[in-house]
C-alpha positions as CSV (number, residue, x, y, z in Angstrom):
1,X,28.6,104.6,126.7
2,X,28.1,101.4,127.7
3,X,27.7,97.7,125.9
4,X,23.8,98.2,127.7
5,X,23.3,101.2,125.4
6,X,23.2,102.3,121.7
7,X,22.9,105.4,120.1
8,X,20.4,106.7,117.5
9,X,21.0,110.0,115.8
10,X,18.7,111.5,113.7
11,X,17.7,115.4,111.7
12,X,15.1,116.8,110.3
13,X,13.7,120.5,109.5
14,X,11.9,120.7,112.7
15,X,11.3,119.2,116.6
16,X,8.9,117.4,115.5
17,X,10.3,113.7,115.6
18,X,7.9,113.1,112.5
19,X,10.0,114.9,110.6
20,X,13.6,113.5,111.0
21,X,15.4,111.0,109.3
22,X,18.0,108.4,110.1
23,X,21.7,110.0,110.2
24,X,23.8,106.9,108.8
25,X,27.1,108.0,111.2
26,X,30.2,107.7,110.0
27,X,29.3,107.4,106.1
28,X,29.7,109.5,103.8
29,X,26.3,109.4,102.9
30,X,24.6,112.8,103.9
31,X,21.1,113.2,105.5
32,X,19.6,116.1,103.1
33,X,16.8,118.9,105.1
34,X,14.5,120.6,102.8
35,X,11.8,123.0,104.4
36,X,10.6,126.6,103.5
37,X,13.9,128.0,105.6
38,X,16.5,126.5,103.8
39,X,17.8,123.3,102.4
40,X,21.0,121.3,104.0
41,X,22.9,118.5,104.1
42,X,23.8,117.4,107.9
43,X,26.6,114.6,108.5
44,X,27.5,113.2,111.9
45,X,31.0,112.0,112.9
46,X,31.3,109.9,116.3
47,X,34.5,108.2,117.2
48,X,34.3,104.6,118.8
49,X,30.6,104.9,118.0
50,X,28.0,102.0,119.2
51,X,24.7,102.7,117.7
52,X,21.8,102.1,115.0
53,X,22.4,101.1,112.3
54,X,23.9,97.8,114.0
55,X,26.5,97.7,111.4
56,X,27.6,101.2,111.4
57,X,31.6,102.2,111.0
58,X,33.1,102.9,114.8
59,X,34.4,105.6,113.5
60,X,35.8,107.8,110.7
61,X,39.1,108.6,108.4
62,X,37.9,112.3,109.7
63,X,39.0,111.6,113.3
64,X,43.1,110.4,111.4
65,X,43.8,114.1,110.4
66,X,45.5,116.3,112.4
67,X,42.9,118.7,113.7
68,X,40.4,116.0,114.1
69,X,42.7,113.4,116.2
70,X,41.6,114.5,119.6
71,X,37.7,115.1,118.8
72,X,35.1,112.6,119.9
73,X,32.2,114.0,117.3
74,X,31.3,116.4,114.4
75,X,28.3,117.7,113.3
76,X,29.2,118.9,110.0
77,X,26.6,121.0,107.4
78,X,25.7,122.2,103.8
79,X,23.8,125.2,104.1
80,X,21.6,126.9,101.5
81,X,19.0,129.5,103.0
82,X,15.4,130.8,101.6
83,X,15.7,133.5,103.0
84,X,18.3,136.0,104.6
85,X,18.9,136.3,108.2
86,X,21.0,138.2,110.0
87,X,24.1,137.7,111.4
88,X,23.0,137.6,115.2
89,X,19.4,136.0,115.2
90,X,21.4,133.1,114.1
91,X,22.5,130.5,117.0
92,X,23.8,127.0,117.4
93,X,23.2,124.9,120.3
94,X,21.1,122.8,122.5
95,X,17.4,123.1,124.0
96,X,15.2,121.4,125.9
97,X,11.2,120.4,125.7
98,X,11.5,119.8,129.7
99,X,12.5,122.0,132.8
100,X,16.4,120.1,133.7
101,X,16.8,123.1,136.9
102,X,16.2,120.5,139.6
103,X,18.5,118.0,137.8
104,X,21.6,120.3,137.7
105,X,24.2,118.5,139.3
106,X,26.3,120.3,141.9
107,X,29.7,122.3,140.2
108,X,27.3,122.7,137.2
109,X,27.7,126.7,137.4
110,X,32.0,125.8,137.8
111,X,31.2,123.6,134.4
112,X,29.8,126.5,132.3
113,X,32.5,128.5,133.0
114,X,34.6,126.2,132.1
115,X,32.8,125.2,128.8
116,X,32.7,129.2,127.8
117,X,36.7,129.3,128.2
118,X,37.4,126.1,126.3
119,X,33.9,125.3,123.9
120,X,32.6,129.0,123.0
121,X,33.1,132.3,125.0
122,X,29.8,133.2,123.1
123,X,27.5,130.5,125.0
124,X,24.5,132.0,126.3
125,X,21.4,130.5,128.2
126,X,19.1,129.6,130.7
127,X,19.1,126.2,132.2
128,X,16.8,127.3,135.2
129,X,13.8,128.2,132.9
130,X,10.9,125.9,131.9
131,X,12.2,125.8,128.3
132,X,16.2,125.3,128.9
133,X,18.4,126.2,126.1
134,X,22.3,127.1,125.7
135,X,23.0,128.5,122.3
136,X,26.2,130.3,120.6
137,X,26.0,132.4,117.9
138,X,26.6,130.9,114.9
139,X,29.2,133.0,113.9
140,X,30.8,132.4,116.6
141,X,29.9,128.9,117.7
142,X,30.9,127.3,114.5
143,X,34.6,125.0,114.6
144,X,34.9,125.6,111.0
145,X,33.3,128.3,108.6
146,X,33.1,128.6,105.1
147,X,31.3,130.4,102.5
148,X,30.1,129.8,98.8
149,X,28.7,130.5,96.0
150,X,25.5,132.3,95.0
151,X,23.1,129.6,93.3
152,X,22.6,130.1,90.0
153,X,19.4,130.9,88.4
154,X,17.4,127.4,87.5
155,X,20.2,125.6,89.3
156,X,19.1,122.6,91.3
157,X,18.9,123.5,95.0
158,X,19.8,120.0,96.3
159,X,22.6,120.1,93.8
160,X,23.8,123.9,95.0
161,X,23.3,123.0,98.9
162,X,25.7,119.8,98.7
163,X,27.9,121.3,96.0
164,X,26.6,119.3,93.2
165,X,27.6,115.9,94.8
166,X,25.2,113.6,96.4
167,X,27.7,112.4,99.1
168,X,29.7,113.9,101.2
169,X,33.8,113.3,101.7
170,X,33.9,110.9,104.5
171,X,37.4,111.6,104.5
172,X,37.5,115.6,104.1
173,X,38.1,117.4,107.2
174,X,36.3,120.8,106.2
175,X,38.8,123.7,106.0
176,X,37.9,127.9,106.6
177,X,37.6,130.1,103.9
178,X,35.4,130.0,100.8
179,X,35.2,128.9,97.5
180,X,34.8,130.9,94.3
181,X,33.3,134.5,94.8
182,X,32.8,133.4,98.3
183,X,36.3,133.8,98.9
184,X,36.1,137.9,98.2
185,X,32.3,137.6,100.0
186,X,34.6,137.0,103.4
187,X,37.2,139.5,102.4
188,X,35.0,142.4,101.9
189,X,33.8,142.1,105.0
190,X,37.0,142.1,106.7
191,X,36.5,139.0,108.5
192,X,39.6,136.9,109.3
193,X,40.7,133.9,107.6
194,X,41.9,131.8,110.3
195,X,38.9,129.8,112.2
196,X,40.4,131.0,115.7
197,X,40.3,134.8,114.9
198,X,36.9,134.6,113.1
199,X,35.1,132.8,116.2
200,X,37.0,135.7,118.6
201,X,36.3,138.5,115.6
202,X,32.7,137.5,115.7
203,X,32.1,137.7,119.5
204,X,31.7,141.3,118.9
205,X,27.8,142.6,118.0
206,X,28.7,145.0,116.0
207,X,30.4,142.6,113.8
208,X,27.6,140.5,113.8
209,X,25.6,142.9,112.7
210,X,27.9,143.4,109.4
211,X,26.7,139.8,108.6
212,X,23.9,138.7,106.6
213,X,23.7,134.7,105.7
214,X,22.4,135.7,102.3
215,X,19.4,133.8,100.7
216,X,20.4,131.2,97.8
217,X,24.3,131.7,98.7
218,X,25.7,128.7,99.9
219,X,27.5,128.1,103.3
220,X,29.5,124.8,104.9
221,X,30.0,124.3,108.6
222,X,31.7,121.7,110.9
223,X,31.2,121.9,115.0
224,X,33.3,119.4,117.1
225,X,35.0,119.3,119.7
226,X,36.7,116.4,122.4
227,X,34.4,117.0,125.6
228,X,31.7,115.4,125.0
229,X,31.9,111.5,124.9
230,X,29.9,109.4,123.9
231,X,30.9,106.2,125.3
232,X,31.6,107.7,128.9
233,X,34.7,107.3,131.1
234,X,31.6,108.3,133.9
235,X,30.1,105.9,135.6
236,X,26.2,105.4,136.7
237,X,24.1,102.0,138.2
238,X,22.7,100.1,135.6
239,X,19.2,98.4,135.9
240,X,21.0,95.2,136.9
241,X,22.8,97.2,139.3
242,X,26.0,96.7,137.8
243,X,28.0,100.3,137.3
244,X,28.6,101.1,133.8
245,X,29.9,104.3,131.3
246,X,27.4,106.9,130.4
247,X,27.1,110.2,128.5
248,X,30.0,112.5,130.0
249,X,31.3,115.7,129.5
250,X,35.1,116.1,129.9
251,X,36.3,119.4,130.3
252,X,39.4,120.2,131.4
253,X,39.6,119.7,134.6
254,X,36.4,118.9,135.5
255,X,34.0,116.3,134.2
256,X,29.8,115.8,134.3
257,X,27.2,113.0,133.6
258,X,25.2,114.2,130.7
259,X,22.8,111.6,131.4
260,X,20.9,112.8,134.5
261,X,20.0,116.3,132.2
262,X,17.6,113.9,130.6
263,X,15.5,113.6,133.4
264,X,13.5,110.6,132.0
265,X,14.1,111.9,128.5
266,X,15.9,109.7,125.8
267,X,17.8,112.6,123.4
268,X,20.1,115.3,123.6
269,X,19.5,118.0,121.0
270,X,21.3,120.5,118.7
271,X,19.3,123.1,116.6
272,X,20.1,125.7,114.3
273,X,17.4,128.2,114.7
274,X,16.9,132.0,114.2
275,X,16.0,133.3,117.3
276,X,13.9,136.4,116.3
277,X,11.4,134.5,114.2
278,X,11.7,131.0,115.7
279,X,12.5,129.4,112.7
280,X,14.7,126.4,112.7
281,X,17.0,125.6,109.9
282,X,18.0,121.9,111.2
283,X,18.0,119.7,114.3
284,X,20.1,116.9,115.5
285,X,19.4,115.0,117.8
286,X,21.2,111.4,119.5
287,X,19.0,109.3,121.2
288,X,20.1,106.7,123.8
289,X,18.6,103.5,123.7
290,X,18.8,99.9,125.8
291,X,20.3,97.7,123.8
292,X,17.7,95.3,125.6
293,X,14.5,97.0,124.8
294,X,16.5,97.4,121.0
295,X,17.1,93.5,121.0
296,X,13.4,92.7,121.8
297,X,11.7,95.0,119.4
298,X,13.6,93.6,116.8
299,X,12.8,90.1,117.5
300,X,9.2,91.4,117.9
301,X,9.2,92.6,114.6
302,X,11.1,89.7,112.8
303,X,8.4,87.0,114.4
304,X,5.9,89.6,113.4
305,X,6.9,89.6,109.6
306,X,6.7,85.5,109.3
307,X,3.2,84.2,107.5
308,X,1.0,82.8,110.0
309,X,-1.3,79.9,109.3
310,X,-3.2,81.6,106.7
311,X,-0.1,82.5,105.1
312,X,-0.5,86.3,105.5
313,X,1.9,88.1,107.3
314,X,1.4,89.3,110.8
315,X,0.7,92.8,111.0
316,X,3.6,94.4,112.9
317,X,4.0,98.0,113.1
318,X,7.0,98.8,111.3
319,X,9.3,101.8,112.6
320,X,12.6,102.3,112.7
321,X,14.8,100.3,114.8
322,X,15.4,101.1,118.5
323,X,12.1,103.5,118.1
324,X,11.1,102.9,121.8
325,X,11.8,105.8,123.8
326,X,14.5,104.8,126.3
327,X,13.0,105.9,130.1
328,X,16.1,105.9,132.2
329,X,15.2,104.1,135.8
330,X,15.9,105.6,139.2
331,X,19.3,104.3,139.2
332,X,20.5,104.4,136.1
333,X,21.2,107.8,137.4
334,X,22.7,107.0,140.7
């Protein structure tokens, strides 16, 4: 991404922007989800990240251990659900509010192919409808997996979902398996211990079908990978003209501008949702911003603030920083 742009990430319980709070990146501060569905603790890792808040880390003590050194993001999660679901309604992925089929670039089919061999064999979708979505099963989808404890009766369920800490370890790379009873939860249903054998045990329905994400039992999660980059290594025209990086994705082999999927839209978005009742358990979302319209809402707002002659303060219409939407020109996607 380029000096022009910063990056905004935020979750919430919904898709409703309303909703959503500000994911401090790179902290171990967690962002904590309660709704009806479930309640979780979501905590984003972006290396050589350039974004809101202005003084946010570049990146992380995750990204210095071994599994992690190659990885350009995380989304990583506490998960305690309301209710049980079963194993395949469950998915993990990205969606869209806007049709992007007349915005695939060419070699996008070649790219999908490419992203079920090296991201998740499970990815299934349809980019050409008027609601596009890719989504893996969760099952499957998920880097790491690991499963706790039931809560216990008139136990806190903020303390249960984030394992009775308010922060989580910056520093922790999340590792598969289970803690406590959790451990003989896995083993009774036969599934494998090692993350690479549980994502390529799970691919199978009837598998899926042996698992339940049981209400009040809680479960940890960690999705990364080193594709998608956030500070580019693509190129597009900048309003000035100038070219500049963008949003890529680099697969092997093969790379695509992430930016154009947009189509006039400022965020990409993950959701957990179950797919038979439409009910989402979180959403993530990383907006782009010009670091321009960013720089002159803040001074807006900070001349706004000072008394004026009266000695009252101007009104100013506080929101967060960076909250205008970012409306790509013409050829910022040349």
């Amino acid at each position: 991404m380029a000096d022009k742009y910063l990056l905004r990430v935020t979750a919430g319980p919904s898709y409703d922007p309303s909703t959503h709070k500000p994911v401090p990146v790179n902290t171990p501060t967690a962002t904590h989800i309660t709704s009806p569905v479930c309640d979780a603790n979501i905590s984003v890792r972006i290396q050589n990240y350039r974004g809101l808040p202005r003084n946010s880390p570049t990146t992380s003590p995750y990204f210095s251990h071994a599994p992690h050194t190659h990885d350009q993001y995380s989304i990583a999660f506490h998960l305690l659900p309301h209710k049980s679901i079963p194993g395949p309604t469950l998915v993990f992925g990205n969606d869209f509010d806007h049709p992007i089929r007349d915005r695939l670039p060419p070699g996008f089919n070649t790219a999908f192919r490419i992203a079920k061999w090296a991201i998740d064999p499970g990815l299934e979708g349809d980019v050409y409808s008027d609601t596009p979505h890719l989504y893996g099963n969760a099952l499957s989808s998920v880097n790491v997996l690991r499963v706790g404890e039931k809560v216990k009766e008139g136990e806190e369920k903020v303390s249960a979902a984030t394992g009775g800490v308010e922060e989580n370890d910056g520093e922790k790379a999340l590792e598969e398996g289970g803690e406590g009873e959790g451990v003989e939860w896995r083993k009774e249903r036969d599934v494998p211990e090692g993350a690479d054998a549980r994502k390529k045990w799970f691919l199978q329905q009837e598998r899926k079908e042996g698992w339940e994400w049981e209400e009040g039992r809680v479960y940890q999660g960690d999705f990364f990978n080193p594709y998608l980059d956030f500070n580019g290594g693509f190129h597009s025209r900048s309003r000035s003209g100038k070219d500049e990086s963008e949003f890529a994705l680099k697969l092997p082999g093969f790379s695509l501008s992430i930016l154009p999927f947009l189509g006039g839209h400022d965020s990409l978005r993950y959701v957990m949702k179950n797919t038979t009742t439409n009910e989402v358990l979180f959403v993530v979302v990383f907006t782009l911003l010009h670091k321009e319209d960013v720089d002159k809402e803040e001074a807006e707002g900070a001349e706004g603030s000072k008394p004026d002659k009266t000695g009252e303060s101007k009104e100013d219409g506080t929101r967060h920083e960076g909250e205008k939407n970012f409306e790509p020109r013409s050829d910022d996607l040349d």
